[in-house]
ZAMARGU-4260 file (C-alpha; in steps of 0.2 Angstrom, whole numbers, plus 5000, padded with zeros to 4 digits):
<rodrens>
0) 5079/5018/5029 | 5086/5005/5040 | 5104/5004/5040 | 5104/5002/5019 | 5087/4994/5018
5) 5074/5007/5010 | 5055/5004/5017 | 5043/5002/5005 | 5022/5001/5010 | 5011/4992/4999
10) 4995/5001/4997 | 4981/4997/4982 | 4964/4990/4982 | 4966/4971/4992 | 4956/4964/4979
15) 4971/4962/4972 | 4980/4950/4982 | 4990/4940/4969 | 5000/4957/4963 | 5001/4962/4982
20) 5011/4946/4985 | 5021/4947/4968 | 5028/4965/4972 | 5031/4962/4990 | 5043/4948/4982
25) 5052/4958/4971 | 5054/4973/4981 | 5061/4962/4995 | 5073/4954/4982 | 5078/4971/4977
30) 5084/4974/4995 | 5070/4983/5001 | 5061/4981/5019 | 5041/4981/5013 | 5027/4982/5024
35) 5009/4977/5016 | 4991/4973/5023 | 4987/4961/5034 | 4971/4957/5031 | 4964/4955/5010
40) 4945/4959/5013 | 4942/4960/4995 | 4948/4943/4992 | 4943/4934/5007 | 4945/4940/5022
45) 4929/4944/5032 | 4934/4949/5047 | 4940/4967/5041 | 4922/4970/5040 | 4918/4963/5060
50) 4916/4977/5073 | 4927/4992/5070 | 4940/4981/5063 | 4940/4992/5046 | 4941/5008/5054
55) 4957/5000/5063 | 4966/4994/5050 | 4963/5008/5040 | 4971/5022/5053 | 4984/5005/5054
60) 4988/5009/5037 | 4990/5025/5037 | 5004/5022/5051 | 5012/5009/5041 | 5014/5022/5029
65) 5023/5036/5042 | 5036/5021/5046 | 5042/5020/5027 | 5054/5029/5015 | 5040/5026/5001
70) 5024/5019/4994 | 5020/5008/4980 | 5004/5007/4974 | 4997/4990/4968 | 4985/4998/4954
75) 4982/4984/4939 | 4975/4993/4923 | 4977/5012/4933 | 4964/5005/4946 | 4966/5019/4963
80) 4950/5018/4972 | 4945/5030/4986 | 4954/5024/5000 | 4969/5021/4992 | 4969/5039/4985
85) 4967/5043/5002 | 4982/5033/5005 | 4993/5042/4991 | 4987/5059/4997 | 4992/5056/5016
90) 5009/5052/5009 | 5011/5066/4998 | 5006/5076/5011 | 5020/5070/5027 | 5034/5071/5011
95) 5034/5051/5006 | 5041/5047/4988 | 5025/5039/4977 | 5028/5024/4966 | 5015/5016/4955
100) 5014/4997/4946 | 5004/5006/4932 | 5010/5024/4926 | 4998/5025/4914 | 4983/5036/4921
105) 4991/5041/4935 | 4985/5057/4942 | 4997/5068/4953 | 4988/5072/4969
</rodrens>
């Protein structure tokens, strides 16, 4: 936490890039400082796939994630593909709380 502002990364699948922006709204109207993505390369952005930009952003994510409090994972219909269980294990692993938009299907790692 920031002074009384809990930290909240976005992590899911960037294909969907319309839930992405509409939880980043409602967390931050909740009160909460949320980090997400940069780049959507599931909807649109090429350029996560130039060079070594994917390996970057990945190991960038995984940063974004030891600044926060918590993760939310973007997962319509229970959706959580490899890299985002990746994601959900490397904050279960350095003690971050897990939220999910979906509960139903969830599997503990």
């Amino acid at each position: 936490m920031i002074g009384k502002y809990k930290i909240i990364t976005l992590c899911g699948s960037t294909r969907f890039k319309e839930q992405y922006i509409a939880e980043e709204k409602r967390l931050t109207l909740e009160g909460n400082i949320v980090i997400s993505v940069g780049l959507f390369g599931h909807s649109g952005d090429p350029e996560v796939y130039e060079n070594d930009n994917k390996k970057m952003l990945d190991d960038m994510h995984l940063r974004k994630i030891d600044l926060a409090d918590e993760i939310f994972v973007i997962n319509p219909g229970g959706y959580v593909g490899e890299s985002t269980r990746r994601e959900i294990n490397y904050a279960v692993e350095t003690g971050k709380t897990v939220k999910y938009l979906v509960q139903t299907g969830v599997i503990n790692m």
